[in-house]
N, C-alpha and C positions, 0 to 999 in steps of 0.2 A: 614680706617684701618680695621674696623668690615668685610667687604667684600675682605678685601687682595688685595685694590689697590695698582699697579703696583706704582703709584707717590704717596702713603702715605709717604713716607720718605724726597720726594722734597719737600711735605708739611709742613711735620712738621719741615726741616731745614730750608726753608722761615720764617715760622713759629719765629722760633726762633733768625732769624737776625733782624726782625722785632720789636720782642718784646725787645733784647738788645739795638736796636738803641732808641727803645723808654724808656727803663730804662737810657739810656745814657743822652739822652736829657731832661728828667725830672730831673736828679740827677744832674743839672745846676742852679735848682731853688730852693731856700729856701721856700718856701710856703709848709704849711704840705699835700695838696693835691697834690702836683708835689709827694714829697718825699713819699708818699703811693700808687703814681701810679708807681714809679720807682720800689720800693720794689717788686708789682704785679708784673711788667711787667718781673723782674728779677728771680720773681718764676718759670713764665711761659715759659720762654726764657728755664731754666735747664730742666724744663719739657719735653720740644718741644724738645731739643737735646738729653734728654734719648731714646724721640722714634725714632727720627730720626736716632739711633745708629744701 
């Protein structure tokens, strides 16, 4: 992104399917380390798709 790749935006929407599918499938589990990597994963996901906007 810092150099104005032409696939910064494929990245960061990958990016962010990535990290939902991973908030998804940890939000399956009760264990409090699923439930704080889903939380991450779903901060990172909104992240990924502001820049990939």
């Amino acid at each position: 992104m810092a150099r104005g790749s032409e696939f910064a935006q494929q990245v960061c929407k990958l990016c962010a399917q990535i990290c939902k599918a991973c908030a998804e499938e940890c939000a399956k589990h009760e264990a409090q380390h699923c439930r704080d990597c889903a939380q991450a994963c779903t901060r990172c996901a909104d992240e990924c798709s502001k820049m990939a906007a």
